[in-house]
C-alpha positions in Angstrom: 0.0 0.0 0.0 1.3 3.4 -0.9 1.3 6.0 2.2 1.7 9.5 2.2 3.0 11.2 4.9 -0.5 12.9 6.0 -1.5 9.7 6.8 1.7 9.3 9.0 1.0 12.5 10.9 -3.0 11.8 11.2 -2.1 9.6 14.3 -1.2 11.3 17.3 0.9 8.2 18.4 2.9 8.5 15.2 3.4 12.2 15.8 4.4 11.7 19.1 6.9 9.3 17.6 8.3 11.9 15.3 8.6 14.3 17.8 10.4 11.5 20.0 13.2 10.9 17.1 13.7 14.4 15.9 16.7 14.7 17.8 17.4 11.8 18.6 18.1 8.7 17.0 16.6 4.9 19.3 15.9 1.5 18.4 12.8 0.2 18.6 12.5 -1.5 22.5 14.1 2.4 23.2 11.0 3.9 21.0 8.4 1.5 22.3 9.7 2.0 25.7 8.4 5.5 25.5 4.8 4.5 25.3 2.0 2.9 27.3 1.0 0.6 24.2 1.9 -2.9 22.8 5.4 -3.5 21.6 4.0 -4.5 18.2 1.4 -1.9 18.1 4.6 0.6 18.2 6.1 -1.8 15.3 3.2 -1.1 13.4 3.5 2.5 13.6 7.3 2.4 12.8 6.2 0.6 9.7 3.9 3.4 8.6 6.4 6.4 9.6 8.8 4.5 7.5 6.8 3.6 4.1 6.0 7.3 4.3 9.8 8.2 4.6 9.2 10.2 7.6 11.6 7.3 9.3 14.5 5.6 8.7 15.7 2.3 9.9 19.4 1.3 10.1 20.6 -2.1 11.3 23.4 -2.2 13.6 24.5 -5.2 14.9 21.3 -7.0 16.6 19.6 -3.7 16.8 17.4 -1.7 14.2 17.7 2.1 14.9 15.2 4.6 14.3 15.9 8.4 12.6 13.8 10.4 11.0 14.1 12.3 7.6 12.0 15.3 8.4 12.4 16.7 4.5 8.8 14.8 3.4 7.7 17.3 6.1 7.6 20.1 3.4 5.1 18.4 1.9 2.6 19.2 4.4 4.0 22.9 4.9 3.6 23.6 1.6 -0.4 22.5 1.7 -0.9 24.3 5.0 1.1 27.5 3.2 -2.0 27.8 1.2 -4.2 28.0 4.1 -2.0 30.0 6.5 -1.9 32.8 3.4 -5.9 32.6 3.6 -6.5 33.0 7.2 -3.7 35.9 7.6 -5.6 37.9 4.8 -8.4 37.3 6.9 -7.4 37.9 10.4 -5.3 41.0 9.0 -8.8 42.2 7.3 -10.6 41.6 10.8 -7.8 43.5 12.9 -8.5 46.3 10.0 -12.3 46.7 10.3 -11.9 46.1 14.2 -9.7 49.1 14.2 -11.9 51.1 11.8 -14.9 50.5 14.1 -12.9 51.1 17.3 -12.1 54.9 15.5 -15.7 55.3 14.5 -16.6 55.2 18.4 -14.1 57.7 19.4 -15.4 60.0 16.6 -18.8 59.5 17.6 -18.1 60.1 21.3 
């Protein structure tokens, strides 16, 4: 199955995840270790972070370690850059008219 990575950050576990490896790179029993949930349940979530790219497993010795590649991350800035754009315009047109208003009742007073 093909993933993308807003599926990977649609779970607030795999976030969390993220978040957990951005600076830092664990194996698994380390990452799982880090959460009140099944050791397999984790597995399955390292899975998805990975087929998105978001994660990256190395094999060192008897250990898998986890990093992330934060660069698919773009992705999803560049979709909310769209909408961030939008509701600037708009909160920037709202701060105008509230200021407008708020001069109209010091004229009128």
């Amino acid at each position: 199955m093909r993933r993308d990575v807003f599926q990977a950050i649609a779970d607030p576990t795999r976030r969390q995840i993220i978040d957990l490896l951005s600076d830092q790179s664990l194996n698994l029993n380390a990452v799982a270790g880090h959460f009140d949930i099944s050791r397999p349940a984790i597995s399955k979530h390292i899975k998805i972070l990975t087929e998105c790219g978001l994660i990256m497993i190395k094999q060192e010795g008897r250990d898998r370690y986890c990093r992330t590649d934060l660069q698919k991350l773009k992705e999803v800035d560049q979709w909310l850059n769209r909408y961030r754009k939008f509701w600037n315009s708009k909160l920037d047109a709202l701060g105008d008219f509230l200021e407008r208003s708020e001069d109209q009742d010091h004229n009128n007073k």
